[in-house]
Each structure stands twice: as structure tokens, then as C-alpha cells.
N, CA, C and O atoms as CSV, one atom per row, in Angstrom:
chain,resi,resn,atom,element,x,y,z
A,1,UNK,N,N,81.652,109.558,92.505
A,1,UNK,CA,C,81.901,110.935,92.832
A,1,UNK,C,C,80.681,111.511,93.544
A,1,UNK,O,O,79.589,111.311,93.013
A,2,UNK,N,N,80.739,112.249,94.757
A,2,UNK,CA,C,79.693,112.869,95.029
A,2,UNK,C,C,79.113,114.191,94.205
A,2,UNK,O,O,79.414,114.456,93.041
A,3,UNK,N,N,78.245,114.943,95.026
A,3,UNK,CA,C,77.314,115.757,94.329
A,3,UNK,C,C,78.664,116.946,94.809
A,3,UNK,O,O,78.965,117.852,94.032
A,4,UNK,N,N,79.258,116.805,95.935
A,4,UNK,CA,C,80.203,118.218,96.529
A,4,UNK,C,C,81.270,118.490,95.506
A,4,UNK,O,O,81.644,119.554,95.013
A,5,UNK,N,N,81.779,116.889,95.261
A,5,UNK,CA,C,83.080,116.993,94.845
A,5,UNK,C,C,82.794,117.697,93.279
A,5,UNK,O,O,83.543,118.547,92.796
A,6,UNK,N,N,81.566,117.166,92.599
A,6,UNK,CA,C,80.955,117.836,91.267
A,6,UNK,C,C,81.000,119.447,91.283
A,6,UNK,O,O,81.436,120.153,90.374
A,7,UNK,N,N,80.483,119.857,92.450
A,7,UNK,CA,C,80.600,121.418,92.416
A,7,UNK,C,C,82.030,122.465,92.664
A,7,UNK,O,O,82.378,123.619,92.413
A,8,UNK,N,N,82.513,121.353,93.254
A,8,UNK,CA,C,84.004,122.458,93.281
A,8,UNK,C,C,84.939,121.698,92.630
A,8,UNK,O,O,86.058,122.179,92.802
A,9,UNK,N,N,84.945,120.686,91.937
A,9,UNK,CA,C,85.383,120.235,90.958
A,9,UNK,C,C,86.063,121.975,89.840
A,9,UNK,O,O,87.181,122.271,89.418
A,10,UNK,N,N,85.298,122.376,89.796
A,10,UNK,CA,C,85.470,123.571,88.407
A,10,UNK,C,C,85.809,124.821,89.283
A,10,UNK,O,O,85.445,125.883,88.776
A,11,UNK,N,N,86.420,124.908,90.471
A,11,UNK,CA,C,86.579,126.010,91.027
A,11,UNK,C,C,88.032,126.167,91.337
A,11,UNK,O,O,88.596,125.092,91.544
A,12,UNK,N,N,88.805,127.269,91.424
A,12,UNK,CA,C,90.400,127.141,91.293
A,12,UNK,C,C,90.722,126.690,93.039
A,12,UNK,O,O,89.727,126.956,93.711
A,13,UNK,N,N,91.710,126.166,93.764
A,13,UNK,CA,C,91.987,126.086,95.287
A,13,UNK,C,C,92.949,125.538,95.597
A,13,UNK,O,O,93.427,124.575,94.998
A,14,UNK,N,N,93.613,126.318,97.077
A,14,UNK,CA,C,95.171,125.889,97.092
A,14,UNK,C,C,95.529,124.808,96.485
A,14,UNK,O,O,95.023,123.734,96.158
A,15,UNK,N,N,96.802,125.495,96.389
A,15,UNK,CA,C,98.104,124.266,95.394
A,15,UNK,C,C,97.863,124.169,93.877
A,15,UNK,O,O,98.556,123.621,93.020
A,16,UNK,N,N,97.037,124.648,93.798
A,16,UNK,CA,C,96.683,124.846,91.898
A,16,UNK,C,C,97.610,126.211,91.420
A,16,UNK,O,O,97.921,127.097,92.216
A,17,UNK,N,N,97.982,126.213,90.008
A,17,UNK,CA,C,98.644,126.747,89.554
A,17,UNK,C,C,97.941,127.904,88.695
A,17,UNK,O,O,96.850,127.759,88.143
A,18,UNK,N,N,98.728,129.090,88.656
A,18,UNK,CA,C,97.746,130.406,87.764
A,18,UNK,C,C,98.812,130.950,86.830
A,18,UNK,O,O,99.878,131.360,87.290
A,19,UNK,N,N,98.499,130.968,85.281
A,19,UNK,CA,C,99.707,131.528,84.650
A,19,UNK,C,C,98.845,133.096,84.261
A,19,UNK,O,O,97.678,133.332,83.948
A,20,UNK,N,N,99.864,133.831,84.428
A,20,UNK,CA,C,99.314,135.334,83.561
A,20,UNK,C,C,99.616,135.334,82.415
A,20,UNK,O,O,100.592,134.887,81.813
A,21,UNK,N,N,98.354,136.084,81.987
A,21,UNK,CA,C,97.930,136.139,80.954
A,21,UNK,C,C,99.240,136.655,79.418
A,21,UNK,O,O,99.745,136.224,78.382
A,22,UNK,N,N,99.188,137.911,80.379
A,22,UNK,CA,C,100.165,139.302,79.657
A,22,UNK,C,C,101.977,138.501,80.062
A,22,UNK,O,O,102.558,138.260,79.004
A,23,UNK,N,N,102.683,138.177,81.118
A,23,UNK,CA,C,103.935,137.796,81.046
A,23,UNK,C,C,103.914,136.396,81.332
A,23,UNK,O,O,104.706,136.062,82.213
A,24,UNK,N,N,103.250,135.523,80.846
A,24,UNK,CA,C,103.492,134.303,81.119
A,24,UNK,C,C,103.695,133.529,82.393
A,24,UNK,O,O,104.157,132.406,82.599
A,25,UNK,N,N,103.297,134.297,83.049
A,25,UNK,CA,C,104.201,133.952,84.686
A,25,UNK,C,C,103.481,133.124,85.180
A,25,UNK,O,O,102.284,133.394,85.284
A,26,UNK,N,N,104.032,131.732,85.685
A,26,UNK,CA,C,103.238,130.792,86.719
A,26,UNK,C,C,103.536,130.699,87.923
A,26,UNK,O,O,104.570,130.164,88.323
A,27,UNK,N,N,102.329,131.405,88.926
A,27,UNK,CA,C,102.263,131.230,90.462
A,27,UNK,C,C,101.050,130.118,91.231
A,27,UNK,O,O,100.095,129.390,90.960
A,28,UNK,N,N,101.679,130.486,92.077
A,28,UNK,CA,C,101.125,129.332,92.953
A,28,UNK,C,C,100.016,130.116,93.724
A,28,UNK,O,O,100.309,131.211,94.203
A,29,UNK,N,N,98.313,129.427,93.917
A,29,UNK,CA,C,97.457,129.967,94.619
A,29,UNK,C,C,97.497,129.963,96.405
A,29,UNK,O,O,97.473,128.755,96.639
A,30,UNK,N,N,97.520,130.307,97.058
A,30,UNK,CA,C,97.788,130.246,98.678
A,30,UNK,C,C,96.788,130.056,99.437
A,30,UNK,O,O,96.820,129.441,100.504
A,31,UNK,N,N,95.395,130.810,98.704
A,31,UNK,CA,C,94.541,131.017,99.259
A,31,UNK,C,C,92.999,131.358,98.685
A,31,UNK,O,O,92.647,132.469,98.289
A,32,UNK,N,N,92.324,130.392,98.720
A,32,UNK,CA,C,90.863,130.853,97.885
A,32,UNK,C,C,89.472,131.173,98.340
A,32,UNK,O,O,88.722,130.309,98.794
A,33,UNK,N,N,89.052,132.799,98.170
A,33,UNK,CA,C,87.861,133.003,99.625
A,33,UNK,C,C,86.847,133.813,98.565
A,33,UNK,O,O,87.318,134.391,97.585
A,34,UNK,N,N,86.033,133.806,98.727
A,34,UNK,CA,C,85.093,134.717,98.678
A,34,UNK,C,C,85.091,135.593,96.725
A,34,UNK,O,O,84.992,136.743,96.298
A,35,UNK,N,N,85.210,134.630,96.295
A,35,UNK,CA,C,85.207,134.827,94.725
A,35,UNK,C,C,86.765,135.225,94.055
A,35,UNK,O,O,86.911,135.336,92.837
A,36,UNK,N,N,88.168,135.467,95.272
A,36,UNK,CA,C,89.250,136.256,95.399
A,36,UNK,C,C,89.777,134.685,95.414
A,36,UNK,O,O,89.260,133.705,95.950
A,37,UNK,N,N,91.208,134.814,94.495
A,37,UNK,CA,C,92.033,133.728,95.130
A,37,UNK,C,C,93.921,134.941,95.166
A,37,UNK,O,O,94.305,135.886,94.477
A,38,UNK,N,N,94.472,134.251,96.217
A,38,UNK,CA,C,95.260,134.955,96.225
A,38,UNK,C,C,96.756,134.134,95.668
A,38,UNK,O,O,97.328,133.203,96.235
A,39,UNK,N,N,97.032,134.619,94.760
A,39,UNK,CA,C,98.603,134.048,93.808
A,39,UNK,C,C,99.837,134.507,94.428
A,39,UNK,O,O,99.993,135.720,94.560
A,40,UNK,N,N,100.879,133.566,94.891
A,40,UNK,CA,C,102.122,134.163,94.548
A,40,UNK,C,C,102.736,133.480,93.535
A,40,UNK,O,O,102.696,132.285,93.242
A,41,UNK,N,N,103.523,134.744,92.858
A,41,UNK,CA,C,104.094,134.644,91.817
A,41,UNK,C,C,105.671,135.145,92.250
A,41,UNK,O,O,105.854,136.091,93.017
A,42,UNK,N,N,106.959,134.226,91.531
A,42,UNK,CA,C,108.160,134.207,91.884
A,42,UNK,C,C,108.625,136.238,91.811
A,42,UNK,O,O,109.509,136.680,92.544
A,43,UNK,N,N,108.011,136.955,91.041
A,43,UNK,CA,C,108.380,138.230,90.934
A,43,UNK,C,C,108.276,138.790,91.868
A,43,UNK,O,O,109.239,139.500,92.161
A,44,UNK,N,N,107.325,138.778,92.627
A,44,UNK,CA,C,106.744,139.191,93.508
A,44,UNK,C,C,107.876,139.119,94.831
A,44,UNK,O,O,108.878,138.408,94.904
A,45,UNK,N,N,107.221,140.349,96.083
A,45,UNK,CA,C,107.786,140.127,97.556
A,45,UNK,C,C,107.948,139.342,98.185
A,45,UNK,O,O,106.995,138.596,97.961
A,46,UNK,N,N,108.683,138.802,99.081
A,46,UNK,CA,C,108.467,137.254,99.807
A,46,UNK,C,C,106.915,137.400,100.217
A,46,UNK,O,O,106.254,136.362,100.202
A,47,UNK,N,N,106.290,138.582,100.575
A,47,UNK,CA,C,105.434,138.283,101.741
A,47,UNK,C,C,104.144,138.534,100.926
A,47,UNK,O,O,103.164,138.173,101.579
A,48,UNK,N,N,103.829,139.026,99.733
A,48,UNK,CA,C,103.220,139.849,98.936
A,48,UNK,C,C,102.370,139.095,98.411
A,48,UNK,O,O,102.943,138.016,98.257
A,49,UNK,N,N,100.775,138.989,97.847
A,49,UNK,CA,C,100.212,137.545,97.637
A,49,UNK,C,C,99.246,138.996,96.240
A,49,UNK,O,O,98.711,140.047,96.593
A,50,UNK,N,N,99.363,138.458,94.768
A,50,UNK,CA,C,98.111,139.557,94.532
A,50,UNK,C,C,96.995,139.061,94.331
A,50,UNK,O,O,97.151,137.984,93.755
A,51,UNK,N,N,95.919,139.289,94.509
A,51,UNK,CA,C,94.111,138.925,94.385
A,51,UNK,C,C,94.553,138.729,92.739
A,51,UNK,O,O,95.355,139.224,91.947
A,52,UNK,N,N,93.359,137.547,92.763
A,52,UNK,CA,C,92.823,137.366,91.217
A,52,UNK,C,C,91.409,136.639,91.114
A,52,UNK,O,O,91.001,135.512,91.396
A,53,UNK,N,N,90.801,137.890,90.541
A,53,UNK,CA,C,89.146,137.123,90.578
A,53,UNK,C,C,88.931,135.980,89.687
A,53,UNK,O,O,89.420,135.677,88.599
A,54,UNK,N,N,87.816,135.271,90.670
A,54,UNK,CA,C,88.058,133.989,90.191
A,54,UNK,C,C,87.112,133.787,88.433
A,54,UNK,O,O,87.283,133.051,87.461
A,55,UNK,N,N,86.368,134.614,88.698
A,55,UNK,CA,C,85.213,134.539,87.362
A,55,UNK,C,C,85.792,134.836,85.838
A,55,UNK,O,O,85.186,134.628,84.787
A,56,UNK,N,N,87.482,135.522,86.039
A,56,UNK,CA,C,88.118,136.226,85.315
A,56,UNK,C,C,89.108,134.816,85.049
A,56,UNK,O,O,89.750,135.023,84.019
A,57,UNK,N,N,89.409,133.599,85.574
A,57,UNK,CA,C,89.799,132.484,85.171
A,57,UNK,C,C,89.284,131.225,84.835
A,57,UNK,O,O,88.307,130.580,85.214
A,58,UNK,N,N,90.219,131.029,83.999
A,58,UNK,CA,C,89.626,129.265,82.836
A,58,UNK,C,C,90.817,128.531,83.589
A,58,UNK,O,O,91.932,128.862,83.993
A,59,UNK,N,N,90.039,127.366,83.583
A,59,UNK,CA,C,90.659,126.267,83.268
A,59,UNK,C,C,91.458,125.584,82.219
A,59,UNK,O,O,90.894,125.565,81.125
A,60,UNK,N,N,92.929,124.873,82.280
A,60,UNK,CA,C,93.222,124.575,80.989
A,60,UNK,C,C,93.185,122.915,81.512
A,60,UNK,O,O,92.970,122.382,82.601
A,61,UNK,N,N,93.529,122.382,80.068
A,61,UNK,CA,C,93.680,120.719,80.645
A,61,UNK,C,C,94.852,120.202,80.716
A,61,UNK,O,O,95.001,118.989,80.567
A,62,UNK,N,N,96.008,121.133,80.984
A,62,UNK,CA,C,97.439,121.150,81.503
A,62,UNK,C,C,97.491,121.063,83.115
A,62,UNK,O,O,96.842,121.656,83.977
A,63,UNK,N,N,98.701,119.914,83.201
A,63,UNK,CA,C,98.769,119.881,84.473
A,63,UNK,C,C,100.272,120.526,84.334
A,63,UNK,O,O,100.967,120.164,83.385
A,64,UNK,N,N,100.897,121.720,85.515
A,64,UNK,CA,C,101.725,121.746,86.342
A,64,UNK,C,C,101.933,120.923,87.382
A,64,UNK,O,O,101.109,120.609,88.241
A,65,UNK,N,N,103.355,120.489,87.264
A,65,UNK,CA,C,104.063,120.083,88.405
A,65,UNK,C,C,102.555,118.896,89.335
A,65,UNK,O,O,102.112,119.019,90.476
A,66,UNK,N,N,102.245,118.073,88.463
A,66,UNK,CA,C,100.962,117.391,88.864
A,66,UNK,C,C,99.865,118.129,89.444
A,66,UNK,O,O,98.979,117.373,89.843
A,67,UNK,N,N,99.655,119.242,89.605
A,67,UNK,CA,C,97.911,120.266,89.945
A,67,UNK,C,C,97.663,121.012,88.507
A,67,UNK,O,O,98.381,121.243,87.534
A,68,UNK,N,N,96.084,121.316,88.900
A,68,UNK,CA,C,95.603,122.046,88.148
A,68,UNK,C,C,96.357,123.331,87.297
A,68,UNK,O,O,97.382,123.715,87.861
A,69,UNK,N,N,96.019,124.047,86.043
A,69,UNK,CA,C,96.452,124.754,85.312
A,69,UNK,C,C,96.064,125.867,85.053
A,69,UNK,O,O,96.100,125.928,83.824
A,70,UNK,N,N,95.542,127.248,85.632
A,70,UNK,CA,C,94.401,128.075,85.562
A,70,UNK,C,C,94.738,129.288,84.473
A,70,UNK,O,O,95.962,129.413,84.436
A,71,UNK,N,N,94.258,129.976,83.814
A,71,UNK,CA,C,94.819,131.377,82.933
A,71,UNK,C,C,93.829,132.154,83.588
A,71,UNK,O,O,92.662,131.829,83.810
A,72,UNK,N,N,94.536,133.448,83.940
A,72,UNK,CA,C,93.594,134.405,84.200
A,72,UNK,C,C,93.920,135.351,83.000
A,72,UNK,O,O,94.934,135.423,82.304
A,73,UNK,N,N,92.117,136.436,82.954
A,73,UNK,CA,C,91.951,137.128,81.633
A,73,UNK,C,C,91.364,136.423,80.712
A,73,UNK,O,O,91.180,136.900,79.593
């Protein structure tokens, strides 16, 4: 393993999965920038993506649908 793959190893990024906290809901990440990753979740607008800071999510050692497993809160 390199030294790169070690550091973002522990960081959430597309195609990883985010369940909420409060309704259980599992979405899919689209997009991960600048401490912000952006989730869609099936409730949601077709077009509609909401921010979720990243410092505010754990890791679980559950895989979805074969990717990562994230809880925010």
C-alpha cells in the first residue's frame, strides 16, 4: 500500500454510501470537495444533492451494495 492510498484510505468519496442518522436513510455520495461531500438520498429531488460535513461522519465496517458505509452525526 502506498503512503497516498494510507491517507485517504479514512476519508468518505464517490460511490460510498451515507446513512442518516435521525431517518435511517441510505444515499449515495456524488461528490467530495473541500471538507463538503454531497449525498443523494432517494427522498430527495431528482436534481437536489444535500452537503454533509465530512468531520461530522464515521465510518462503519458495513459494506453496502459492496462500498463503503458512512453515518453522519
Amino acid at each position: 500500500m502506498k503512503l497516498r492510498d494510507l491517507i485517504t484510505e479514512s476519508k468518505p468519496k464517490k460511490g460510498d454510501y451515507v446513512e442518516q442518522s435521525w431517518t435511517k436513510e441510505i444515499g449515495l455520495i456524488n461528490k467530495a470537495a473541500k471538507g463538503y461531500v454531497y449525498v443523494k438520498y432517494p427522498s430527495t429531488d431528482e436534481k437536489s444533492f444535500e452537503p454533509v460535513y465530512t468531520r461530522d461522519m464515521k465510518k462503519t465496517n458495513i459494506l453496502y451494495k459492496g462500498k463503503t458505509l458512512w453515518t453522519d452525526g
